[in-house]
GUNURO-795051 format. One record per residue: residue in three letters; residue number from 0; z, y, x of N, C-alpha, C in turn. Coordinates in pm, 1 decimal. Layout:
residues N
<ALA, NUM, <Z, Y, X>, <Z, Y, X>, <Z, Y, X>>
...
end
This chain:
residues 182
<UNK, 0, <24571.8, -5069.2, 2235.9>, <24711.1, -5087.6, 2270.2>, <24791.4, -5126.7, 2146.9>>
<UNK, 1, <24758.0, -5025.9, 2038.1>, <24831.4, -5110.4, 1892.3>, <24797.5, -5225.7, 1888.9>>
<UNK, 2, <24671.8, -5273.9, 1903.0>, <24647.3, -5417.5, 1870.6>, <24756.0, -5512.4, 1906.2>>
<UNK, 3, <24747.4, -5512.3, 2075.1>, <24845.6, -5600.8, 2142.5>, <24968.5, -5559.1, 2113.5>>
<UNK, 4, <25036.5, -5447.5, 2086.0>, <25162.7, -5457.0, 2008.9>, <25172.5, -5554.8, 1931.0>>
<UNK, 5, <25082.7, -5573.6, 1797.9>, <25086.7, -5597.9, 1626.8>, <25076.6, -5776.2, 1701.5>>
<UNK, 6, <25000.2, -5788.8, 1788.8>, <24980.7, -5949.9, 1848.6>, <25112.1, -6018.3, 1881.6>>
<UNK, 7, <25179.3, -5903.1, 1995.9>, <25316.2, -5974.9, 2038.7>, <25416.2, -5989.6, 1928.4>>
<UNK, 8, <25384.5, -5865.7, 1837.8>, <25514.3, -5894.5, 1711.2>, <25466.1, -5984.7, 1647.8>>
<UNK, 9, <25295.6, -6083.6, 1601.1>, <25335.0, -6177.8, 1569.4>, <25371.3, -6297.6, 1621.5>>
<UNK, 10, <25342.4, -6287.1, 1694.9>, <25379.7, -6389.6, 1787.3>, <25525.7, -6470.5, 1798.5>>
<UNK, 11, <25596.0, -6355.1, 1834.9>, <25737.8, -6338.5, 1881.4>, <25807.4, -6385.4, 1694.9>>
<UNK, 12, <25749.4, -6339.4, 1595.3>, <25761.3, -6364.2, 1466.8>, <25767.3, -6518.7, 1446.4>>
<UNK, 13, <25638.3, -6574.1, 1500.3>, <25591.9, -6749.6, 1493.4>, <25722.1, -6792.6, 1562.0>>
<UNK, 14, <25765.4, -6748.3, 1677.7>, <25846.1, -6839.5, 1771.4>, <25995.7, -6883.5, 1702.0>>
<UNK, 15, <26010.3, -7005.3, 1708.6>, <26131.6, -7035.3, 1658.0>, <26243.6, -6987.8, 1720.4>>
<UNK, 16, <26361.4, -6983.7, 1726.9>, <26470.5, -6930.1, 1773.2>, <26566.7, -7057.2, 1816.1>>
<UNK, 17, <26521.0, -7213.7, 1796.2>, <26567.1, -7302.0, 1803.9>, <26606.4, -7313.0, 1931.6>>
<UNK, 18, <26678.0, -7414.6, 2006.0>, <26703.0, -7465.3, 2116.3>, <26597.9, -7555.3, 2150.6>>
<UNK, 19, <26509.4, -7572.8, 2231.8>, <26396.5, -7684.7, 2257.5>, <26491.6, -7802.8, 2299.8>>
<UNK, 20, <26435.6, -7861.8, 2253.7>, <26470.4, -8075.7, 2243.4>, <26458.1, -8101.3, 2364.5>>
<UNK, 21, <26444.7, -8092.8, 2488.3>, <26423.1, -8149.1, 2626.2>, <26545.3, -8190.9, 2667.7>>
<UNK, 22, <26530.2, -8331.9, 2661.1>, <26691.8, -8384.9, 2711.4>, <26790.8, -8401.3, 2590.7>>
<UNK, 23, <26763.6, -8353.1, 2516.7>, <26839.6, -8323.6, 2371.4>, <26926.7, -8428.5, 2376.5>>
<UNK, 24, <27021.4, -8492.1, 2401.3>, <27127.3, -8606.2, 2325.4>, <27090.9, -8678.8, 2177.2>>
<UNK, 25, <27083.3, -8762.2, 2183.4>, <27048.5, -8853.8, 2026.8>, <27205.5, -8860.5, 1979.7>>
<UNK, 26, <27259.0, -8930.8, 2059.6>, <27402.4, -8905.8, 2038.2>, <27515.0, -8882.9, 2142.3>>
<UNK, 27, <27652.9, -8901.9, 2080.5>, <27715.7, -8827.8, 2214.0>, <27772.8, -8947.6, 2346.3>>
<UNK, 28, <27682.3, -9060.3, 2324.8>, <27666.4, -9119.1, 2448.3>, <27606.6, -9108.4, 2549.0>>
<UNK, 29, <27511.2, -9012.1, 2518.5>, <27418.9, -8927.4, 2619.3>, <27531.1, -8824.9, 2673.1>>
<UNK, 30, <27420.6, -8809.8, 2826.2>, <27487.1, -8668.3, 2898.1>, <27414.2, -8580.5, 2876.4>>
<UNK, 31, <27465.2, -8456.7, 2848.1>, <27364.4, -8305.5, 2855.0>, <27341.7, -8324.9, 3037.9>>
<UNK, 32, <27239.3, -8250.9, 3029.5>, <27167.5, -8247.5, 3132.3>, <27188.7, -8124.5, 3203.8>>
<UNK, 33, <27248.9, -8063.0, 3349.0>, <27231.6, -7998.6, 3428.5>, <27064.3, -7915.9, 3390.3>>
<UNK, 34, <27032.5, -7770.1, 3432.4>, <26952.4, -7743.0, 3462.3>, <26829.7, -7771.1, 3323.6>>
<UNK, 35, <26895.4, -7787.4, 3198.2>, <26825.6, -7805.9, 3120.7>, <26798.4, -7670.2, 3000.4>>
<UNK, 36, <26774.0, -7625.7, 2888.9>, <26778.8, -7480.7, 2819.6>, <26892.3, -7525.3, 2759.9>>
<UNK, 37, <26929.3, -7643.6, 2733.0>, <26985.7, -7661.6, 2600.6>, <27138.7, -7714.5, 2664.9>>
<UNK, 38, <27155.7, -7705.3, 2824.4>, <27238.6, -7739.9, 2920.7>, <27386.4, -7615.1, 2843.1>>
<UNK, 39, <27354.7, -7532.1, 2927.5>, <27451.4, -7383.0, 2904.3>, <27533.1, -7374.8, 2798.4>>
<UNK, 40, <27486.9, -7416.5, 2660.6>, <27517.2, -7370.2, 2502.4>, <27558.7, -7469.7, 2490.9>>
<UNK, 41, <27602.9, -7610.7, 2534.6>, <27678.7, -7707.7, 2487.1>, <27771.7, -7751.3, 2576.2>>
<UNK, 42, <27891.6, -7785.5, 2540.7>, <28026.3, -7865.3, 2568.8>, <27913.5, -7991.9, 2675.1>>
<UNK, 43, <28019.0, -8012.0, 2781.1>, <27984.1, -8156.0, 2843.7>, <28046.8, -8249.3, 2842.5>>
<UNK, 44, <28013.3, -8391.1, 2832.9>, <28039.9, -8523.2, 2808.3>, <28108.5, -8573.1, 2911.7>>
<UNK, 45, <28179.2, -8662.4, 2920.8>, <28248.7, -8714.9, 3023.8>, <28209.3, -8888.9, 3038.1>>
<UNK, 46, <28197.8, -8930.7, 3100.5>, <28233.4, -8864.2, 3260.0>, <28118.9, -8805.2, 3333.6>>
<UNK, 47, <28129.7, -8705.0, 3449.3>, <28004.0, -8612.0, 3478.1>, <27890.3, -8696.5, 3577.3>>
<UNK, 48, <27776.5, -8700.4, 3507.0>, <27662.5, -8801.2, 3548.5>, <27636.4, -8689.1, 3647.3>>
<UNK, 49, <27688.7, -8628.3, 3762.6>, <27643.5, -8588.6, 3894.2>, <27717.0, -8668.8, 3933.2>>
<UNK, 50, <27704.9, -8770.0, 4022.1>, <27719.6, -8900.6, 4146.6>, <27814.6, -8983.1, 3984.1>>
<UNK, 51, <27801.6, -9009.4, 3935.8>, <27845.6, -9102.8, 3834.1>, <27737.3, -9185.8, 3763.8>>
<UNK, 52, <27814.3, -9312.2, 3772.9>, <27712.3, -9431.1, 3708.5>, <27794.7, -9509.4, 3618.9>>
<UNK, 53, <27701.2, -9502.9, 3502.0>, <27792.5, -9597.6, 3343.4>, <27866.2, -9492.9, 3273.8>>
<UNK, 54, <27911.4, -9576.7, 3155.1>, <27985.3, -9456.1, 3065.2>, <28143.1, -9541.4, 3095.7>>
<UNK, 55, <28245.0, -9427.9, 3088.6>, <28370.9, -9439.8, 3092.9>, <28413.1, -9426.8, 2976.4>>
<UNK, 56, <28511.6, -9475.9, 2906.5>, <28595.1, -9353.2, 2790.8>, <28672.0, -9267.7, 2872.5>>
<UNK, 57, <28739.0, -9322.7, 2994.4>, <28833.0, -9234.7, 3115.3>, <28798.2, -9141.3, 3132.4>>
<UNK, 58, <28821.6, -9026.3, 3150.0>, <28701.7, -8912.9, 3204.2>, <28765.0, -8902.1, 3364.0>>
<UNK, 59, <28881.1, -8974.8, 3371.9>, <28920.3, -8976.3, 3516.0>, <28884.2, -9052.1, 3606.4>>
<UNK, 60, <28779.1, -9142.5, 3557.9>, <28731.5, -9231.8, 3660.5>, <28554.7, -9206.0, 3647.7>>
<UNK, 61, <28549.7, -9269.7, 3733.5>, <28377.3, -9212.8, 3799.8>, <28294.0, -9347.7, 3894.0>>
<UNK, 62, <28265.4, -9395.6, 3869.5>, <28149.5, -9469.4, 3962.2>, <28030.7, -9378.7, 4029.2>>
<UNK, 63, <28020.9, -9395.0, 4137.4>, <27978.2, -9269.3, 4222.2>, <27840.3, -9383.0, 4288.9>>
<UNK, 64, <27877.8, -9510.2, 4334.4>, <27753.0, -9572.8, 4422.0>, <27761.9, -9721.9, 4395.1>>
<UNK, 65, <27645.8, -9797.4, 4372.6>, <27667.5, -9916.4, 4384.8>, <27580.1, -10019.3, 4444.9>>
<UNK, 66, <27608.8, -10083.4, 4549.9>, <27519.6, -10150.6, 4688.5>, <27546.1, -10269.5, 4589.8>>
<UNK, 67, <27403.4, -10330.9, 4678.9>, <27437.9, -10475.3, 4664.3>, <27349.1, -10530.2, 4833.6>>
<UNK, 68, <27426.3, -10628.6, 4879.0>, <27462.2, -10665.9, 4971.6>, <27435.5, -10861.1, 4955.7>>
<UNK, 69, <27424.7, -10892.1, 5076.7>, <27365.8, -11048.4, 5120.1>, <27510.0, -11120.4, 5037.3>>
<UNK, 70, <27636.3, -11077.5, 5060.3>, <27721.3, -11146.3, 4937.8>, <27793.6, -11068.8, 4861.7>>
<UNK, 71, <27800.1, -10941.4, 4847.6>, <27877.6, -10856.6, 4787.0>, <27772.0, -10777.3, 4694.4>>
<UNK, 72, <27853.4, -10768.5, 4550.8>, <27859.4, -10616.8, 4485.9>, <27915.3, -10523.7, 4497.7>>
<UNK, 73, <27878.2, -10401.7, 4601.9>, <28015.6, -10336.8, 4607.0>, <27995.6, -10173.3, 4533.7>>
<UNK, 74, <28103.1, -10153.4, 4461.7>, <28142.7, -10050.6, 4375.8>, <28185.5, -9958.1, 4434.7>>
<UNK, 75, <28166.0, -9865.0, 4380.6>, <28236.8, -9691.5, 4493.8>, <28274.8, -9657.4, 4375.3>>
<UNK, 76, <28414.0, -9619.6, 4373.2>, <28455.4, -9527.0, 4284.5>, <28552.4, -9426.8, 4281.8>>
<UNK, 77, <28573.6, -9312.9, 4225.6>, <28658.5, -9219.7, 4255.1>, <28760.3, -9233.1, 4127.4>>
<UNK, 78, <28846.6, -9140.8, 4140.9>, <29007.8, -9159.1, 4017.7>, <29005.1, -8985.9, 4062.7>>
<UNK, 79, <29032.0, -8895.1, 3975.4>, <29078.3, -8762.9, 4007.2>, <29104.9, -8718.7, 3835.4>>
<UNK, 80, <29145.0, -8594.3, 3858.1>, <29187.6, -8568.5, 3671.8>, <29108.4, -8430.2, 3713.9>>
<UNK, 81, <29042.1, -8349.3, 3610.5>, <28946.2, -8278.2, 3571.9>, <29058.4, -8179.8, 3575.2>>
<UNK, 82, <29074.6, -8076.1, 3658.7>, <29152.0, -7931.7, 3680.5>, <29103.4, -7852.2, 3567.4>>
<UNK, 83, <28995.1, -7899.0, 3486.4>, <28933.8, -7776.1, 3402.1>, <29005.4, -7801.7, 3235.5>>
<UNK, 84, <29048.4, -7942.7, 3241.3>, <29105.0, -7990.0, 3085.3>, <29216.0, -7869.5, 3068.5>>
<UNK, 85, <29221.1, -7878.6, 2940.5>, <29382.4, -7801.3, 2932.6>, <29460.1, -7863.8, 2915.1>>
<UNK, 86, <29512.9, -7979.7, 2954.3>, <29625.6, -8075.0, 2916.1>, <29627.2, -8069.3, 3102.7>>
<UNK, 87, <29593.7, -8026.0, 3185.9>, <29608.4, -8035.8, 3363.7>, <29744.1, -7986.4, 3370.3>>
<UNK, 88, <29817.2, -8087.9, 3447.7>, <29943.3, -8025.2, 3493.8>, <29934.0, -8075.9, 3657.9>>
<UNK, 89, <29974.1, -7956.8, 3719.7>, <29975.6, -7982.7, 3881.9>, <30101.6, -8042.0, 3928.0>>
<UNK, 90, <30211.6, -8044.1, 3860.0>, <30320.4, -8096.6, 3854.2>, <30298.9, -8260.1, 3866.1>>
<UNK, 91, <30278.0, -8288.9, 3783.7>, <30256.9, -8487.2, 3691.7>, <30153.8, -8542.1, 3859.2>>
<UNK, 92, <30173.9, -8687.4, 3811.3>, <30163.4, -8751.0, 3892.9>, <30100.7, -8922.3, 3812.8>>
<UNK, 93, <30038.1, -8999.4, 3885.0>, <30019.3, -9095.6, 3817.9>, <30010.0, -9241.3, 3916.9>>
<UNK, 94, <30075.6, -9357.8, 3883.1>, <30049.6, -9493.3, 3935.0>, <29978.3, -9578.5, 3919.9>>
<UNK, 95, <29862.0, -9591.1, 4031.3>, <29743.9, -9673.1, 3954.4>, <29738.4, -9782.4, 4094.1>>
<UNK, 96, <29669.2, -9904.3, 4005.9>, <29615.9, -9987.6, 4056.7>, <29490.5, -10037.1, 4034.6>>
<UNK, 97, <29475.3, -10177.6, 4079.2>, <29351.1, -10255.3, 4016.3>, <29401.1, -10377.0, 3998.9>>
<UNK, 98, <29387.4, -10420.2, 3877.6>, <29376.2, -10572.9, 3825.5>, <29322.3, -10705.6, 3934.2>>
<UNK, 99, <29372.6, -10760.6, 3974.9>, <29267.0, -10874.7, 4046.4>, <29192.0, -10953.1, 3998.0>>
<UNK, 100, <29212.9, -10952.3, 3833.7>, <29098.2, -10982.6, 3788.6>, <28974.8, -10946.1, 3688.7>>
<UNK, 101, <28961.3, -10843.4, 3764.0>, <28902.7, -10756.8, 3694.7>, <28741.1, -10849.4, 3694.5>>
<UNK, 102, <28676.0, -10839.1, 3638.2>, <28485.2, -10877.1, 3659.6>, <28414.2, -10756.3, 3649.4>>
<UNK, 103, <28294.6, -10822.8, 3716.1>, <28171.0, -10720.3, 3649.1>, <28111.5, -10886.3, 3551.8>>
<UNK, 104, <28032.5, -10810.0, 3438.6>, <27995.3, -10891.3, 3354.0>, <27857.7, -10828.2, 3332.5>>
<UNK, 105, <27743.6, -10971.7, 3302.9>, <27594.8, -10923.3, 3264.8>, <27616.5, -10848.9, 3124.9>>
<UNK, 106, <27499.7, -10803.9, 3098.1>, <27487.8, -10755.7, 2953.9>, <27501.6, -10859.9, 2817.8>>
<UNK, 107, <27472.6, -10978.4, 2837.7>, <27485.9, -11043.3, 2793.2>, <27598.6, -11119.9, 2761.6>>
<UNK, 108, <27673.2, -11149.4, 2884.3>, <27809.4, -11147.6, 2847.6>, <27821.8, -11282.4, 2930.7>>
<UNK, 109, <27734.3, -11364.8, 2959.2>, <27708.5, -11532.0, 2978.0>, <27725.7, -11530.0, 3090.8>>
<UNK, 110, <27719.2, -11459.8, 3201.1>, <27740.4, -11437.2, 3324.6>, <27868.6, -11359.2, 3396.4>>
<UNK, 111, <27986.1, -11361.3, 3488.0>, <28088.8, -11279.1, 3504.1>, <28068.3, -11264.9, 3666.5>>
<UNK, 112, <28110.4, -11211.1, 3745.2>, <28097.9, -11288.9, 3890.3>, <28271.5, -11162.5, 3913.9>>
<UNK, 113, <28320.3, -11225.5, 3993.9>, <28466.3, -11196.1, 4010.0>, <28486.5, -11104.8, 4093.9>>
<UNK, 114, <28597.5, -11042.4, 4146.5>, <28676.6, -10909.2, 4263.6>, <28688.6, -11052.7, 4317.5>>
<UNK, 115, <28653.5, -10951.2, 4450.0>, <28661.8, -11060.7, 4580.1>, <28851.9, -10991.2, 4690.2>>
<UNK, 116, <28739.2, -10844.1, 4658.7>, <28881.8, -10759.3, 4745.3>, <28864.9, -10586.7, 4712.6>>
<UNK, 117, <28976.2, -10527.9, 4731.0>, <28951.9, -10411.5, 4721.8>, <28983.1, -10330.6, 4891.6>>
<UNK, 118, <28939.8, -10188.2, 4888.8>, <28948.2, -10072.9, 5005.4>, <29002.8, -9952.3, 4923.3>>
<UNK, 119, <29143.5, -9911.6, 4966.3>, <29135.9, -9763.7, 4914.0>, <29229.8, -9799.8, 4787.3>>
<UNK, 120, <29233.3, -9885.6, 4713.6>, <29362.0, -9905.2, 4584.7>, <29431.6, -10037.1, 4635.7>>
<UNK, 121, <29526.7, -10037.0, 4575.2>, <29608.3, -10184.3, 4586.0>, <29609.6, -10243.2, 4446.3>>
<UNK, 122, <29619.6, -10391.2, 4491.5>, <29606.9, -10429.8, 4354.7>, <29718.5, -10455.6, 4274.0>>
<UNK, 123, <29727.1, -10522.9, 4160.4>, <29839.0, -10494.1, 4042.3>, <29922.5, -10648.9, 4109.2>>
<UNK, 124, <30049.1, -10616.4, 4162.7>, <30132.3, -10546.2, 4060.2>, <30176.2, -10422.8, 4147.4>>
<UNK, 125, <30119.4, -10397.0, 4268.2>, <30151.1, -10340.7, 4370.4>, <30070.6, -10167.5, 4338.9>>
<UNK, 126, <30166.3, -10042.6, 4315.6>, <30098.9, -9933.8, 4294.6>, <30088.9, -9789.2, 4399.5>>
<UNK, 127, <29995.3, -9707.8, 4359.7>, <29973.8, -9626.9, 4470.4>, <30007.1, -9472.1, 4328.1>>
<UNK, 128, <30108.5, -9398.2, 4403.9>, <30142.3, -9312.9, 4338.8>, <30034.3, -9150.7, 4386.9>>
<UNK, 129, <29958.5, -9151.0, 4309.8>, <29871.3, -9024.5, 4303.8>, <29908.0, -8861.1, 4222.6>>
<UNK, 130, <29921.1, -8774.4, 4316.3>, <29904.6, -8645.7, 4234.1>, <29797.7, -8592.5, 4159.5>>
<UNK, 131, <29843.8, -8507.9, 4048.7>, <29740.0, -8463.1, 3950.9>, <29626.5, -8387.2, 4013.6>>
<UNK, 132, <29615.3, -8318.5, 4145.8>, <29539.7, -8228.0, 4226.5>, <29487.1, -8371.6, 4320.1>>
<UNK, 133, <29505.0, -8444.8, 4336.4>, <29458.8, -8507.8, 4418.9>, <29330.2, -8629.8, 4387.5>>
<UNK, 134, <29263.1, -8642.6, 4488.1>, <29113.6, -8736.0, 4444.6>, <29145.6, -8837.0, 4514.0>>
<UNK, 135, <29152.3, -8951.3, 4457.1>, <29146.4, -9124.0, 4513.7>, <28979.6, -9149.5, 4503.3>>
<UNK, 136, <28946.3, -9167.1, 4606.1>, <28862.8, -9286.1, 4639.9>, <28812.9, -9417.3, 4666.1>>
<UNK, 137, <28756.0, -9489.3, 4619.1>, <28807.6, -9628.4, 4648.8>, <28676.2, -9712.2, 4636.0>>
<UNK, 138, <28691.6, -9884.6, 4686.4>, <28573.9, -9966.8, 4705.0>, <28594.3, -10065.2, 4634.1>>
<UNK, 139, <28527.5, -10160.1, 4555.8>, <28563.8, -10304.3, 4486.3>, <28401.5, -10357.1, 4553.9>>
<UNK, 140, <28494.1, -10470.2, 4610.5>, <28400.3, -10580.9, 4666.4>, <28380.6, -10672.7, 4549.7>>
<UNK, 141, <28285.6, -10702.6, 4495.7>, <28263.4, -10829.9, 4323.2>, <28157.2, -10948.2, 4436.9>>
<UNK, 142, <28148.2, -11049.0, 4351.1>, <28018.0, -11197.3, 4388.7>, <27893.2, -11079.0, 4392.6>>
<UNK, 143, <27838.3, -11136.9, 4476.6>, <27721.3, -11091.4, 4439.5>, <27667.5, -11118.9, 4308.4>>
<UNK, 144, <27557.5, -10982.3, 4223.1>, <27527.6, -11036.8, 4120.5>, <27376.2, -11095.4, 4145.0>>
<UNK, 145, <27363.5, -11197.5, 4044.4>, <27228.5, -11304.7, 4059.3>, <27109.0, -11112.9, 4043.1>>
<UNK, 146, <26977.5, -11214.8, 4106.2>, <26889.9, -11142.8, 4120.6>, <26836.6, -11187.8, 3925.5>>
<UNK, 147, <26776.2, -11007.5, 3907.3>, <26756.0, -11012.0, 3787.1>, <26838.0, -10959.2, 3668.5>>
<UNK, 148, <26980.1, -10921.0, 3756.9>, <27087.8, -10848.3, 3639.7>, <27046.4, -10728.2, 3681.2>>
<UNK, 149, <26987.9, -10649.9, 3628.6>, <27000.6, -10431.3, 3664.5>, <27139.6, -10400.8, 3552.5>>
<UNK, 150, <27133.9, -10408.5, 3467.1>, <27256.9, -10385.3, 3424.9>, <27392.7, -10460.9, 3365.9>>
<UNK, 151, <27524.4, -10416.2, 3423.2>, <27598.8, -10492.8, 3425.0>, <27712.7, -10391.8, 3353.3>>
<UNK, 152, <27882.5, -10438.9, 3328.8>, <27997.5, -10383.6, 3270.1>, <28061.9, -10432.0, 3397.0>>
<UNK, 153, <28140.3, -10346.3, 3376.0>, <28294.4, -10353.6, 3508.2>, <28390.0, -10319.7, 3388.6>>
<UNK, 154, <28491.0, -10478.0, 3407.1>, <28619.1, -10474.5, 3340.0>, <28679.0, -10513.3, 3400.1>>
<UNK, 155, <28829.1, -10436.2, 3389.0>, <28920.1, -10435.2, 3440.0>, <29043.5, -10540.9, 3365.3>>
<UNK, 156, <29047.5, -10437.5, 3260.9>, <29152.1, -10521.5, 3140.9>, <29110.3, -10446.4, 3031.3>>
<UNK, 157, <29216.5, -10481.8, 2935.7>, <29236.7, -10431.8, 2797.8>, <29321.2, -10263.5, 2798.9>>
<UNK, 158, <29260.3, -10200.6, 2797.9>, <29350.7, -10039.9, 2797.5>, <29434.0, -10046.1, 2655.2>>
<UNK, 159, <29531.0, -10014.8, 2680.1>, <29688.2, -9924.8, 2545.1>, <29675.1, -9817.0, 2594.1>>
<UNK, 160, <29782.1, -9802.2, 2514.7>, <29873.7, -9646.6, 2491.6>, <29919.0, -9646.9, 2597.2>>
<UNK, 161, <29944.1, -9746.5, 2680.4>, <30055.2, -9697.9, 2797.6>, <29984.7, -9730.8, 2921.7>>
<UNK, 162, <29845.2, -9829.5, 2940.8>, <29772.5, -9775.2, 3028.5>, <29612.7, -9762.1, 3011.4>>
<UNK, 163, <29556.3, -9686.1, 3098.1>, <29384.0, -9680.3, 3087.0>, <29316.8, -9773.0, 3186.6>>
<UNK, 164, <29238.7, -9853.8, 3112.8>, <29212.0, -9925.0, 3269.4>, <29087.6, -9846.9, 3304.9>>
<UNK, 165, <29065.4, -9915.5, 3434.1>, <28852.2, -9900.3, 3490.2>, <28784.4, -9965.8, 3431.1>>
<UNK, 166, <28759.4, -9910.9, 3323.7>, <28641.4, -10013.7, 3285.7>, <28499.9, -9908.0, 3230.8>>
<UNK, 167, <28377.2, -9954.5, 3307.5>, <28306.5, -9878.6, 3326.5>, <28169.7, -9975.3, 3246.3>>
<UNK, 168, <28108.2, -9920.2, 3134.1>, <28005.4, -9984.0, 3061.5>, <27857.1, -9935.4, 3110.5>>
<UNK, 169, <27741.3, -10046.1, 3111.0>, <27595.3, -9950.1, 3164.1>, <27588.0, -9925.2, 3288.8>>
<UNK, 170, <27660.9, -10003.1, 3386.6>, <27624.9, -9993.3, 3511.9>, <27457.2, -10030.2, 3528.6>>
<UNK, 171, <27375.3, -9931.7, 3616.9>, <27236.1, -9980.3, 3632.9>, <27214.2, -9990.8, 3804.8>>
<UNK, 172, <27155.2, -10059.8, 3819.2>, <27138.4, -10111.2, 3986.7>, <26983.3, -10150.1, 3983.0>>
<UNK, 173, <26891.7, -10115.2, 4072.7>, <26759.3, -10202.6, 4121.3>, <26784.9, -10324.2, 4173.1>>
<UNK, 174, <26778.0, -10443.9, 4054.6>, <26820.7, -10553.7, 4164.3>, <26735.7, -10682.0, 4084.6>>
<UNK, 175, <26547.2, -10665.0, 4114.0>, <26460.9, -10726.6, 4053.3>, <26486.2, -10904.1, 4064.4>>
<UNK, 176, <26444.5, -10991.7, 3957.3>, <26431.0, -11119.7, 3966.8>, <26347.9, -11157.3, 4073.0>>
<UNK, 177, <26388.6, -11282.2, 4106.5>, <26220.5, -11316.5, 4232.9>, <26093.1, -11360.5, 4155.7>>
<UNK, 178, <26037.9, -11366.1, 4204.8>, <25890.7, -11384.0, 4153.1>, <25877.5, -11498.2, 4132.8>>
<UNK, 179, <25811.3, -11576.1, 4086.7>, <25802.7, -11732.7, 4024.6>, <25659.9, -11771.9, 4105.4>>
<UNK, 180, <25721.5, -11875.1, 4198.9>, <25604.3, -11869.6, 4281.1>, <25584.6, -12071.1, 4277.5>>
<UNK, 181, <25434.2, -12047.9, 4183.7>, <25390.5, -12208.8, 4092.4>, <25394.2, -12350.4, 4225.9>>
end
């Protein structure tokens, strides 16, 4: 019985006290991971990669789904403000739209395909006044993108000081080239 004592104390001695690397972030463009060891003990990234696709700087906007369709790209996205920030006021209120000319753009940059129409926002110059407690939902119809783009950018405009646009970087979609048939 001493033995296996003197075993577990070395043991338990060897074991590091570190956080294990699984999922670990390289940097803080990564999301910590749900359900991970190293999940719990760290701050989370915005915007929250549960039903979110691409990185935002917004943390108020979210890409949630993205179809592609016989002529459409179509975008799902939500607008809500994070009740958990400490800057949340239930009071405030905000006016948002969408640009009409907003694109999605390849990675490359050489390719754009345009907003066809939107569901759920109006577009600029025309605005929809939202409360701070409240969740907008919404659809952007884009060109279809060519077969062979999986990842694309959604821009809206140029964000200031005085507004944030949608613009969502690293969109990824299954949407293979055709096969080259001699």
């Amino acid at each position: 019985m001493k033995a296996l004592v003197v075993l577990l104390f070395l043991v338990s001695a060897c074991t590091s006290n570190r956080l294990p690397k699984v999922n670990a972030p390289v940097d803080g463009a990564e999301y910590y991971q749900p359900g991970q060891p190293t999940y719990a003990l760290q701050s989370r990234l915005y915007p929250d990669p549960q039903g979110g696709l691409g990185h935002s700087q917004d943390p108020d906007i979210k890409v949630t789904d993205v179809r592609l369709t016989a002529s459409y790209t179509v975008v799902y996205m939500t607008y809500a403000k994070d009740k958990q920030d400490r800057y949340f006021n239930y009071n405030s209120a905000s006016s948002i739209s969408f640009n009409s000319k907003a694109v999605l753009a390849s990675l490359d940059g050489k390719r754009t395909f345009a907003l066809l129409k939107t569901e759920g926002i109006p577009l600029s110059p025309e605005t929809l006044e939202i409360k701070s407690d409240e969740k907008l939902q919404f659809v952007l119809y884009f060109e279809r993108l060519d077969k062979g783009i999986e990842t694309f950018d959604l821009f809206e405009c140029k964000s200031d000081n005085e507004n944030s646009c949608f613009n969502v970087a690293a969109i990824k979609i299954e949407n293979p080239a055709e096969p080259h048939t001699p």
